[in-house]
N, C-alpha and C positions, 0 to 999 in steps of 0.2 A: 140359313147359310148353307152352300153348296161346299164339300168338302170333293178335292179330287182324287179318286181311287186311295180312298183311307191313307193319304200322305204321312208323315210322321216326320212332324222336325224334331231334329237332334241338336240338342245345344252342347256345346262342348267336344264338339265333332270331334278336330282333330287330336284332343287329350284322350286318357287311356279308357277311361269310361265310356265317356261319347263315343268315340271310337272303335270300341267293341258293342256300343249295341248299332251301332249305324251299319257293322260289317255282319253281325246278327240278325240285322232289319233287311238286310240289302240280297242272304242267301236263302231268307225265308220267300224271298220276293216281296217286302215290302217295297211300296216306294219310300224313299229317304230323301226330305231336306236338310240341309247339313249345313248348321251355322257354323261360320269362322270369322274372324276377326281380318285374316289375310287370304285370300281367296287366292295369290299365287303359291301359297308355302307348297312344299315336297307332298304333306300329308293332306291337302287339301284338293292337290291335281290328282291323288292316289284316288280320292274319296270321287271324286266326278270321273275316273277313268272305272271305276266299281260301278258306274252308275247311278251316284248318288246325286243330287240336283243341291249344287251348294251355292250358298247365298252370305253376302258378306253383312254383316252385323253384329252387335254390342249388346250384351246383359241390360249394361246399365243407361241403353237409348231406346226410350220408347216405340219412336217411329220405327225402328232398325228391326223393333220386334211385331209389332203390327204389319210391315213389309214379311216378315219371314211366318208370322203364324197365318196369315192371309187365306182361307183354303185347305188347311190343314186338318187332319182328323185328329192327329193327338201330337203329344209332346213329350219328347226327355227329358228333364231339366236335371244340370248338375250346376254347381257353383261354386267356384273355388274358395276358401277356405281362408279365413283373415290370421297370420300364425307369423312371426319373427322370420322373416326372413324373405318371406313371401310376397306375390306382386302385390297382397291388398293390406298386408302389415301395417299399413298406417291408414286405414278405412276399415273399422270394424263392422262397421253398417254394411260393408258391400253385399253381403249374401243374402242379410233379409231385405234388401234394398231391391234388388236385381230378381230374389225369388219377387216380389211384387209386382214389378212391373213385367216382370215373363206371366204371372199369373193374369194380372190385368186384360195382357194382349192379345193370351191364350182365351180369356173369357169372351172378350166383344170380339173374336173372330169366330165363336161359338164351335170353339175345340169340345172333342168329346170326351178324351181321357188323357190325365195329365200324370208322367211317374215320375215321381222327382227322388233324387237320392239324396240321403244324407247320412248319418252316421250312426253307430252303435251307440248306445247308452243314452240319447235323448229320450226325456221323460223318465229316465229311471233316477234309484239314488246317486250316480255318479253326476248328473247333472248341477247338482250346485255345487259344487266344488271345483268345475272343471268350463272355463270360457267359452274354450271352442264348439263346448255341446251346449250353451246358454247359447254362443249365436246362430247354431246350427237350428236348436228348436225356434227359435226368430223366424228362421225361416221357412222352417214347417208350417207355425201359422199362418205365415202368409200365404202359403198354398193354400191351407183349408183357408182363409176366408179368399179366395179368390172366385170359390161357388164352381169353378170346375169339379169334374166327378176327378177323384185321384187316388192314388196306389202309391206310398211312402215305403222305399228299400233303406233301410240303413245298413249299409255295407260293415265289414271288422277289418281288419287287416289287410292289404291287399297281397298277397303272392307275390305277386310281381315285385316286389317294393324292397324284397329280401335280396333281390339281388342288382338293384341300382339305386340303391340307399343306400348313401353315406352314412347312415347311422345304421346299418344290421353288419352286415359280412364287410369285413374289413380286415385287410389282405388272408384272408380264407379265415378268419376265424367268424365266430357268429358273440359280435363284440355290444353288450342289452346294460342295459340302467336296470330292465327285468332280470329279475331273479333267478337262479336257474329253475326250480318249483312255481314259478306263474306259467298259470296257462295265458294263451293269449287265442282266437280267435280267427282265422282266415279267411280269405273266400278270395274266388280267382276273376279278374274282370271278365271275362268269359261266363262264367256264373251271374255276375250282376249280370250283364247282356240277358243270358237265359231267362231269370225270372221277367225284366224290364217287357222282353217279346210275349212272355206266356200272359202278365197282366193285358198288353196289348190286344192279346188274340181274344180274351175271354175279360173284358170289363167288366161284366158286372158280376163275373164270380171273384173280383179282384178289388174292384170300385170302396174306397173306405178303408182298406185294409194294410197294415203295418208290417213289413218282412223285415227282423231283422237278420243278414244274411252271410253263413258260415257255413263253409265247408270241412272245415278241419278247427279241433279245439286243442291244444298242445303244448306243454310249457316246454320252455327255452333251451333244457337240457334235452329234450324228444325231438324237436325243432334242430340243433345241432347234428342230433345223432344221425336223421332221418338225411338231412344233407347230404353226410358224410359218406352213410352207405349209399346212394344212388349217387353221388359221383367219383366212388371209392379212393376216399382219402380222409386221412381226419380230419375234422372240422370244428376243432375244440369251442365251448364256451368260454365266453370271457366275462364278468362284471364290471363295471365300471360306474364310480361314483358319481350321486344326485352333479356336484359340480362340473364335472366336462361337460356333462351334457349340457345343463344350465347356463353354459358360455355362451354357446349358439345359442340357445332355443329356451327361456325360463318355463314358456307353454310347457312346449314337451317333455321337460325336466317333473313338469308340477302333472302330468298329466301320466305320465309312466309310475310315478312315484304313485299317485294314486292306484293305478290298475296291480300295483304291488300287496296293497292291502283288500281289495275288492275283486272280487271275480267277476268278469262278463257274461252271464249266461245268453247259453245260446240253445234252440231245438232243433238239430241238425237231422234229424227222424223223421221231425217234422214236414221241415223242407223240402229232404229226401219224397216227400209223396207227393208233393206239387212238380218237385224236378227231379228225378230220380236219378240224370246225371252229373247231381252235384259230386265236385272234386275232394278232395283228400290233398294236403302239402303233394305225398309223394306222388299223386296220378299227374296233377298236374306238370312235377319236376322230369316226368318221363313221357308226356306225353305234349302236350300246348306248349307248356313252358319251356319245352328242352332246351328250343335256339336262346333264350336267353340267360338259362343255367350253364350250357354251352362256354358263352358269348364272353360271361362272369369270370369264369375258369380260362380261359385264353388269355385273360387282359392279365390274372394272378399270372400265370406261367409265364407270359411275355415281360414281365417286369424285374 
C-alpha cells in the first residue's frame, strides 16, 4: 500500500484535541487530513485555510473511514466520550464501537501508526468502579486488536477546561466536589499535540507503548491559589456537595467522589525527558492559555 508523503489523518479535527495535534502536524509540516463531520463549519474552513486537506466523515461509517484512511501513513484517533449530558449519553457502545471501525479501516488501508487517546486511570484500580474508564479501556482493546502498530496517550485533566467549564470557575470562584487537599492531574492540549507528533516522528521508539500524560499535579486549594496570583485577584475555593453535582451528571458525581479517596499518580520527570516542554497550570496560564484565561475574566467583569 502506497502511503502519500506520510499523511496523517486526524479524527476529531475540529474538537480541542484533534485540533491541536492537526495545528501541531500542520507547523511541523506534516501533511494533515482532517476529518469532520461538517466540512463548511468556521473551524473546519480554518483547518483547509492552515492547509490541512479536510474530508468529510463519520466515526461510526465505515465506508467514510476507509474513504478518509485511503493513503494515509498514520492516524489520531479521539472519541468522544459516552457521559449524562452528552451527544453519545444514550450509546454507550459509541467509543469502543467507532475505535473499531477507525481501527479496521486504519488496518486494510495498511496505516503504519495509529495514536489513539484516552484517559487516565484505565487499567488501573480506579477502573472498576468508574464507567467511563470501563468504556474507555473498551476502546483501547479494540485498538490493540486492530494489529495496527499504536501508541495509547491517556490524557488527565485538561487546562483548558478550568476555564470553560461550567463545573470549575464559577463567577471567579474555583467552585470542585474535590476536596481542597485532592490532587488532581493536568495536562494542556498542546502537550497531548506534542507527545501525539513525537510518537509520530519516531514509531518504533513509541510503537506499543502507554503515556499517561501530565503536566502539572495540584490539589484544588494550589489550583485556586495559582489562579489567583497570575490574574491578580482572589480566586477563593468553594466545596460543594456529592448532590449538586449528581443533578447534572450521577457519572461525574460518582467519578470525582472517587478521585477523593484515590490519588491518580502520574511521572511527570518522566515525561519531562521525552518532552521537556511540558507545561505547569501556571506556564500554560501565562503563556498558550493567556487568550483564554483572558477571555474567562472579561465575561466575570462584563457581568
Amino acid at each position: 500500500m502506497s502511503h502519500t508523503a506520510k499523511t496523517i489523518l486526524v479524527t476529531g479535527a475540529t474538537g480541542r484535541q484533534g485540533g491541536a495535534v492537526a495545528a501541531r502536524l500542520l507547523a511541523d509540516g506534516v501533511p494533515v487530513r482532517a476529518l469532520t463531520r461538517d466540512d463548511s463549519s468556521a473551524k473546519a474552513r480554518a483547518l483547509a485555510e492552515a492547509g490541512a486537506e479536510v474530508v468529510v466523515g463519520d466515526l461510526d461509517d465505515r465506508d467514510s473511514l476507509d474513504r478518509a484512511t485511503a493513503g494515509a501513513w498514520g492516524v489520531f484517533s479521539v472519541h468522544a466520550g459516552a457521559y449524562e449530558g452528552g451527544p453519545y449519553g444514550h450509546d454507550l457502545d459509541h467509543e469502543s464501537r467507532t475505535a473499531a471501525k477507525l481501527g479496521a479501516a486504519a488496518k486494510a488501508a495498511g496505516v503504519e501508526h495509529l495514536v489513539h487517546s484516552s484517559t487516565i486511570g484505565v487499567g488501573g484500580p480506579l477502573e472498576e468502579h468508574m464507567d467511563m474508564l470501563q468504556r474507555k479501556a473498551e476502546a483501547e482493546r479494540a485498538i490493540r486488536g486492530s494489529g495496527v502498530p499504536h501508541t495509547i496517550l491517556r490524557p488527565t485533566s485538561f487546562m483548558e477546561n478550568t476555564f470553560d467549564s461550567f463545573r470549575e470557575l464559577q463567577n471567579g470562584a474555583l467552585v470542585s466536589l474535590l476536596a481542597a487537599d485532592t490532587y488532581e492531574p493536568h495536562i494542556a492540549a498542546d502537550d497531548i499535540a506534542a507527545f501525539a507528533a513525537i510518537a509520530f516522528a519516531d514509531p518504533g521508539a513509541h510503537a506499543g507503548k502507554v503515556y499517561e500524560l501530565a503536566g502539572d499535579d495540584i490539589t484544588q486549594a494550589e489550583k485556586a491559589a495559582i489562579i489567583g496570583r497570575v490574574v491578580g485577584r482572589e480566586v477563593p475555593y468553594v466545596a460543594i456537595g456529592v448532590e449538586q453535582v449528581a443533578e447534572d451528571s450521577p457519572s461525574t458525581a460518582k467519578m470525582l467522589g472517587v478521585l477523593n479517596e484515590h490519588r491518580m499518580a502520574v511521572d511527570i520527570p518522566a515525561l519531562k525527558k521525552i518532552h521537556p516542554g511540558l507545561l505547569t497550570l501556571e506556564e500554560w496560564m501565562t503563556g498558550i492559555g493567556k487568550p483564554l484565561v483572558d477571555a474567562y475574566f472579561a465575561r466575570i467583569d462584563a457581568a
